[in-house]
C-alpha positions in Angstrom: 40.7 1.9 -80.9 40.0 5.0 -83.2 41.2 8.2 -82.0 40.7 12.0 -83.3 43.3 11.6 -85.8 42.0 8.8 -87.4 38.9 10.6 -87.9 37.7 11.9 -91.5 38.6 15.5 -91.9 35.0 16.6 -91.9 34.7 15.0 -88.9 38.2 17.0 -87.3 36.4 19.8 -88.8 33.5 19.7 -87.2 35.2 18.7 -83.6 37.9 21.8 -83.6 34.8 23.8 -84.3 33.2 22.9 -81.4 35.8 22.5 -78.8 37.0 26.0 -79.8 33.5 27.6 -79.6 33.6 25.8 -76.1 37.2 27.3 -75.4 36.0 30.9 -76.0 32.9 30.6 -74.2 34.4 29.1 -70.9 37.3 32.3 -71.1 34.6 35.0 -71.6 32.7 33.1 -68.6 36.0 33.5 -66.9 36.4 36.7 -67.9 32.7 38.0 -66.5 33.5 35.9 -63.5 36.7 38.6 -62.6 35.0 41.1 -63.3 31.6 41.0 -61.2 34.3 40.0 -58.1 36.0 43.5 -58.8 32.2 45.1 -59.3 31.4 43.1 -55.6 35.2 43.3 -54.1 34.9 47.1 -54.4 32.5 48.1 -51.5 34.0 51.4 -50.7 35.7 54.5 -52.7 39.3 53.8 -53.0 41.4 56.8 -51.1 42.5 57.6 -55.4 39.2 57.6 -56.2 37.9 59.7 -53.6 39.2 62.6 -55.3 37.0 62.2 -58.3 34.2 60.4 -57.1 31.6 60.2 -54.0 30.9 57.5 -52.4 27.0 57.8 -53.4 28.0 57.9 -56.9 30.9 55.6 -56.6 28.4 53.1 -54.9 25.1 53.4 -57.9 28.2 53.0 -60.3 28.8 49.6 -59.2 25.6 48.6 -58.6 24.5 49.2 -62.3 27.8 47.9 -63.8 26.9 44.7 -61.5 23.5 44.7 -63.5 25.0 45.2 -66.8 27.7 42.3 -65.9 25.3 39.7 -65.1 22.7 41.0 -68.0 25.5 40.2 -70.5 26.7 37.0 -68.8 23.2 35.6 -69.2 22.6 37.0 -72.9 25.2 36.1 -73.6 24.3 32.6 -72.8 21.6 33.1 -75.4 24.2 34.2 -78.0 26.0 31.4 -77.9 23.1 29.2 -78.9 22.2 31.3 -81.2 23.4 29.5 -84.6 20.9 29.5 -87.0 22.6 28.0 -90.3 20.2 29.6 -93.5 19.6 27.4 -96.1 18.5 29.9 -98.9 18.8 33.5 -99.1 14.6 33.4 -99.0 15.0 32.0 -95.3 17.6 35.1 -94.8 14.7 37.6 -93.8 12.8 34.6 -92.0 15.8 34.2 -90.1 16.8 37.8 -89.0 12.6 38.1 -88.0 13.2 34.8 -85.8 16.4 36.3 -84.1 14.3 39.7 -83.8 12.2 38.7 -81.8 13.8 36.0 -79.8 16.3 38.9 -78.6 13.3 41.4 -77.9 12.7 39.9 -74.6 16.8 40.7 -73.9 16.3 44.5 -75.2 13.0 45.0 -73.1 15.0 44.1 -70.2 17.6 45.7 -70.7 16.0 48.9 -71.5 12.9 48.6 -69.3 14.4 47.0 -65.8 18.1 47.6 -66.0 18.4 50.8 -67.9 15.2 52.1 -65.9 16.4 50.8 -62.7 19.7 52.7 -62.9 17.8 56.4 -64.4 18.8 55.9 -68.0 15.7 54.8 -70.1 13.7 57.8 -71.6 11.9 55.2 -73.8 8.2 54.7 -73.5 7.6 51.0 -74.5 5.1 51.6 -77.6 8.1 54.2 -78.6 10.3 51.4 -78.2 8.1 49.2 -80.1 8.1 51.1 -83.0 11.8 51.9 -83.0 12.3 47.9 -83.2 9.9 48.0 -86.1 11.6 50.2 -87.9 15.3 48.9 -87.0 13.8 45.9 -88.8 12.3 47.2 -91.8 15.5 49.3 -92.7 17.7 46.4 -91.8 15.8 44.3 -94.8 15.7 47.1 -96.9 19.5 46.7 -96.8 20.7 43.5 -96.1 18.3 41.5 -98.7 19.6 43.3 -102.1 23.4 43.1 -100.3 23.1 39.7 -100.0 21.7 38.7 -103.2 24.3 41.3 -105.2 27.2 39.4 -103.1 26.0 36.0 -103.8 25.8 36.7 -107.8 29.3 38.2 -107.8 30.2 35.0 -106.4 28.8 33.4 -108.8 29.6 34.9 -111.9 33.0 36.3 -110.8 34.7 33.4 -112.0 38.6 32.6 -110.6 39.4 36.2 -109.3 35.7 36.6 -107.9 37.2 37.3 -104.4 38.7 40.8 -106.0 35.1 42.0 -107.2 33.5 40.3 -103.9 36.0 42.9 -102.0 35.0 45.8 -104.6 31.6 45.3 -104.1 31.2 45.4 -100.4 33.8 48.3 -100.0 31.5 50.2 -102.0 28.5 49.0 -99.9 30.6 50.3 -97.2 31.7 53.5 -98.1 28.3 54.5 -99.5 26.4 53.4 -96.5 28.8 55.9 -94.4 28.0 58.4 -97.0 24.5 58.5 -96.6 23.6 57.2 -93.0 23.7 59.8 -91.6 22.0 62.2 -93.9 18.9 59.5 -95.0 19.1 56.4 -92.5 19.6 58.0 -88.8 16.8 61.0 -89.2 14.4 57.9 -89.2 14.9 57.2 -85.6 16.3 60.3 -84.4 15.8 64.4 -84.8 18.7 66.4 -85.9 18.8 70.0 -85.5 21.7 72.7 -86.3 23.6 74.0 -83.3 22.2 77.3 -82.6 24.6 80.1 -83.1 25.9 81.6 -80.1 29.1 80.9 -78.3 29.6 77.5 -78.4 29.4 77.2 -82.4 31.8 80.0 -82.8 34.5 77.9 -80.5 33.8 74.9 -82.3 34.3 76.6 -86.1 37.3 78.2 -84.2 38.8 75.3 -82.9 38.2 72.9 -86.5 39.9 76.1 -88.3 42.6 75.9 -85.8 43.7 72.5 -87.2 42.4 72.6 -90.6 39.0 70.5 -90.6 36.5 70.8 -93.3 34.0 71.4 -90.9 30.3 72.2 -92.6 27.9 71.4 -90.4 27.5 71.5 -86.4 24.2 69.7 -85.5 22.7 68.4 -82.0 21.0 65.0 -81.8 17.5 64.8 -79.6 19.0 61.6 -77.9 17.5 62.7 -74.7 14.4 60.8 -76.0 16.0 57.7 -75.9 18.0 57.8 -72.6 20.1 59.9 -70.8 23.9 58.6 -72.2 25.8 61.2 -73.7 28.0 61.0 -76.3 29.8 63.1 -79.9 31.1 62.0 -83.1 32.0 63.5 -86.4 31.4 61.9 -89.6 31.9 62.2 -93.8 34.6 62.0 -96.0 37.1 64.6 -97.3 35.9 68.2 -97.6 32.4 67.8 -96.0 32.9 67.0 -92.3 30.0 67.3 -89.9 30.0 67.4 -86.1 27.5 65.7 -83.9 26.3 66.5 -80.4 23.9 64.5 -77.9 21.9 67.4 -76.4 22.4 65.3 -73.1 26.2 65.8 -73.4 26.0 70.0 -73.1 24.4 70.7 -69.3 23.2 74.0 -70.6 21.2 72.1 -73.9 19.7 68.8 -71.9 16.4 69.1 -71.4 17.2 66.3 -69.0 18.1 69.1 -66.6 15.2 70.4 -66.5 14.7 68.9 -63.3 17.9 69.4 -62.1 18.1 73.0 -61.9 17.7 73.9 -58.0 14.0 74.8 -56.8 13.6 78.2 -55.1 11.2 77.6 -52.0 9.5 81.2 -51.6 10.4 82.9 -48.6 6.7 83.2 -47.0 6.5 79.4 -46.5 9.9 79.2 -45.2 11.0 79.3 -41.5 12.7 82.0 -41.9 10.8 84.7 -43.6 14.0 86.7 -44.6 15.3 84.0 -47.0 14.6 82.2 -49.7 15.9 78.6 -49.5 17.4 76.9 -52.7 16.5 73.0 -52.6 18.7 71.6 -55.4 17.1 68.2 -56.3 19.9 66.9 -58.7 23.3 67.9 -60.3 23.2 69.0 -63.9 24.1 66.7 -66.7 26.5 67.0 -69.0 29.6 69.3 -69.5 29.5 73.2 -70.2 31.3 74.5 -73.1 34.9 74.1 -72.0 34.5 70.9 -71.2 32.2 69.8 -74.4 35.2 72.1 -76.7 37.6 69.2 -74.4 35.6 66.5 -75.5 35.5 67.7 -79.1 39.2 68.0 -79.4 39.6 64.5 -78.2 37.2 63.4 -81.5 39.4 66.1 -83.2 42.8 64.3 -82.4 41.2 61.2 -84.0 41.1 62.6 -87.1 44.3 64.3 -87.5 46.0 62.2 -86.1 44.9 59.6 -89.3 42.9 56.9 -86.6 39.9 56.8 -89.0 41.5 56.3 -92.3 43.9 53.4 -90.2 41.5 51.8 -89.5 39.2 51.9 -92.6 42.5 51.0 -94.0 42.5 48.0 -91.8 39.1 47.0 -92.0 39.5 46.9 -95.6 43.0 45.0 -95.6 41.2 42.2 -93.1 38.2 42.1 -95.9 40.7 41.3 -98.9 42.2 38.9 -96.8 39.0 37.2 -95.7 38.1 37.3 -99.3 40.7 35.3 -100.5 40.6 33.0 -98.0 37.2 32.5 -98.9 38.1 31.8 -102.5 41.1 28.9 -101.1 38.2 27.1 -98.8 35.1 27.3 -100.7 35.8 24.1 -103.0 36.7 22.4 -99.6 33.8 19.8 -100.0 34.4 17.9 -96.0 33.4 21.7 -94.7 30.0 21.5 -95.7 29.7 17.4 -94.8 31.2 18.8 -91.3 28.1 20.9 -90.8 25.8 18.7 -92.5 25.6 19.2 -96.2 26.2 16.2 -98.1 24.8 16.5 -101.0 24.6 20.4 -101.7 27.5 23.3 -101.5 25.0 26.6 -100.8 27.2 30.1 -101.5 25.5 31.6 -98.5 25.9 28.3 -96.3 29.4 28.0 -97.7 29.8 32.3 -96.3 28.2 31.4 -92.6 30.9 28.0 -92.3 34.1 30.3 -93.3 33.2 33.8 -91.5 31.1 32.1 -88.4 33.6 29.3 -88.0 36.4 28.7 -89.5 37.6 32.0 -88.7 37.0 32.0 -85.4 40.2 31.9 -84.2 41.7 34.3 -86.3 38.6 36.4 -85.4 39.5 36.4 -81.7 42.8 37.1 -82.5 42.5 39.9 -85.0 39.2 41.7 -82.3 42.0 41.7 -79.1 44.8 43.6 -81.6 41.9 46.0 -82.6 41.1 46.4 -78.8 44.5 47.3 -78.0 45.2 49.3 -80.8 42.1 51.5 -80.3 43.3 51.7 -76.8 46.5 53.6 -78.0 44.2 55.6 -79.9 42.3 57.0 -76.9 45.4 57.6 -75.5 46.7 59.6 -78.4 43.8 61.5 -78.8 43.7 62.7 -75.5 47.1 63.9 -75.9 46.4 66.1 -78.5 43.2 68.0 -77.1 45.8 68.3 -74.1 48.5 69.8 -76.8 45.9 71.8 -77.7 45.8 73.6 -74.3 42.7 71.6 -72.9 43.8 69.3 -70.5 42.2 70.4 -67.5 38.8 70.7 -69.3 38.8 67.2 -70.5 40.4 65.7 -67.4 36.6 67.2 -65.7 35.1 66.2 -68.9 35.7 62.7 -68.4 34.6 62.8 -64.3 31.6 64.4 -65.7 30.8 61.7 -68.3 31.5 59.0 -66.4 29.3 59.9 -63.3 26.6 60.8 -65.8 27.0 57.3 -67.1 27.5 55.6 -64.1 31.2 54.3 -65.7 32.9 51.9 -63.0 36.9 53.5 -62.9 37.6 50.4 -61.5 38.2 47.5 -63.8 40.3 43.9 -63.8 42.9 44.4 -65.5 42.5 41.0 -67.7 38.9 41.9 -68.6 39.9 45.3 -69.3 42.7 44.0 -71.9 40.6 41.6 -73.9 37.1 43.8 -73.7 37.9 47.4 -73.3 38.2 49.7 -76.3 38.6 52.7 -74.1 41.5 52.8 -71.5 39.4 52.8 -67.7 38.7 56.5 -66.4 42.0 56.2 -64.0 44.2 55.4 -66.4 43.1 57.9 -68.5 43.3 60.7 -66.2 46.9 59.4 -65.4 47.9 59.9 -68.6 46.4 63.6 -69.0 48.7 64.2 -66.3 47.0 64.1 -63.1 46.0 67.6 -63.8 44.1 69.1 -60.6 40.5 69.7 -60.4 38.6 71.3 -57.6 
């Protein structure tokens, strides 16, 4: 009787392909499966938990991380079977058009039920719509001449063409960064200078404090997307710009517009004397303290070196994938695993290596990056606390995670293989436990 190892190696190919896509699948099914039973286990605030969060909030938290959960579970279903092989790099923008529109379905719900459901969508759908467009057209306008660049280095790179390969898409990478922020992300968003006032002066303060080349403060409209908040920093040596979501500074949102409390006039109360305040909701976002918190978090990334460790690392894994490349593309049995008998594409011969063969060092290499961006968090928010800002942050990150409806409480096997930033509790402990009113 034949058995497995009897088999051709295309054929052992082929089978240790599939049972390890298999394998991954049924432990990120596993992994969802932990975590909705802590989302549904989780019925009432915790007695730790009560201290930062209400119950009301405590209880919307979990019902939209419940959503998100079993959103992803089933997309993800639809990732999975996702594995369209391309056969020329012509087919490559029929391909990316076929996957654009089979996932629209999965970003209208999302955005339009879930999203909407839970208070975050600002989106109107023909706004939407046009985004997608857009996302599409730009994506082309980038990937198509990548694509056919990499594939003629390939070819005419000759023994060593794994060295130019890696050149070529660091400098892809490097230039992208450069200008994607300047040409690429005005397309779908407006940036506008942080007015002066205040808050600018802090933030010049603060980047003086510890040496950054800041140039540029600038606030991003992503109110008109959806209510998340979030900042970043951006560009390389002496030009360093600062970002901020207008719905992460309460006093900038116009998201609070509605928030700020309603004055009933005092001839249609019931007492004629007073004037009732009504406040409908709490303001978004953090005030400057807490965004100057937030900042020196982002801050502590950068001096602390986490950026350049892990561009350093992202380019040591491309070399490396590279080269491997080079060993495996003369393998013959992997194309005739996946089909190809007669024929060794470039491009089919890239989708067999990346997609599959790596796989497992993929999985391997994306949990150490989890982990070690997990230290980073932590080391970050240990220097804005060096830097005297440890109580502001500690509220900082309440206020962010009611605002985004973050669930503090997380299975701690899910959290490990998933979470690139520690879960709120942990995070807090680490700070200190400093005391908040």
């Amino acid at each position: 009787m034949e058995t497995i190892l009897d088999l051709p190696i295309e054929n052992k190919i082929f089978y240790a392909v599939l049972v390890f896509s298999w394998t991954v699948y049924l432990w990120e099914a596993y992994l969802a499966y932990r975590q909705r039973r802590t989302y549904r286990s989780t019925m009432h605030v915790p007695q730790e938990l009560g201290k930062i969060m209400d119950t009301d909030t405590f209880e919307k938290s979990r019902l939209y991380q419940l959503d998100k959960s079993n959103f992803s579970f089933w997309s993800g279903l639809y990732s999975e079977t996702e594995g369209t092989i391309f056969q020329s790099l012509s087919f490559l923008m029929l391909a990316t058009l076929f996957s654009a529109f089979t996932g629209l379905p999965w970003s209208i719900y999302n955005t339009f039920v879930i999203e909407e459901k839970h208070g975050f969508n600002q989106q109107t759908l023909g706004f939407f719509l046009k985004d997608a467009v857009k996302k599409f057209i730009v994506t082309q306008c980038i990937l198509l001449p990548v694509t056919s660049l990499l594939l003629y280095i390939i070819k005419i790179g000759g023994d060593f063409f794994f060295i130019y390969a890696w050149l070529f898409t660091l400098g892809v990478s490097l230039v992208l960064v450069t200008i994607y922020a300047d040409y690429i992300a005005p397309l779908f968003d407006k940036f506008t200078p942080l007015p002066e006032g205040e808050l600018k002066e802090e933030i010049e303060s603060m980047s003086k404090s510890i040496n950054f080349p800041l140039t540029k403060v600038y606030v991003v409209e992503g109110s008109k997307r959806s209510s998340h908040s979030n900042a970043y920093f951006y560009g390389f040596f002496k030009n360093k710009r600062i970002v901020l979501f207008d719905t992460l500074m309460e006093d900038y949102s116009p998201l609070n517009k509605d928030g700020e409390p309603e004055n009933v006039p005092a001839e249609e109360t019931d007492t004629p004397t007073e004037a009732k305040a009504k406040p409908k909701n709490k303001k978004q976002g953090c005030n400057n303290p807490e965004v100057l918190a937030v900042l020196g978090h982002e801050l502590g990334h950068w001096k602390l070196g986490h950026t350049v460790k892990n561009i350093v690392i992202s380019q040591m894994n491309s070399f490396l994938c590279f080269f491997l490349f080079a060993v495996l593309i003369g393998q013959k049995e992997l194309f005739i695993a996946f089909g190809f008998y007669d024929s060794q594409p470039t491009l089919i011969g890239l989708m067999i290596i990346f997609q599959f063969i790596f796989s497992p060092y993929n999985e391997v290499l994306s949990f150490c990056l989890t982990v070690l961006s997990r230290r980073f968090e932590f080391q970050a928010d240990a220097f804005a606390r060096g830097m005297g800002r440890a109580s502001e942050l500690y509220s900082a990150l309440i206020k962010l995670n009611k605002d985004n409806l973050g669930f503090p409480v997380a299975d701690w096997l899910f959290s490990m293989w998933h979470y690139s930033h520690p879960p709120l509790l942990e995070r807090l402990r680490a700070l200190g436990g400093t005391k908040q009113d």
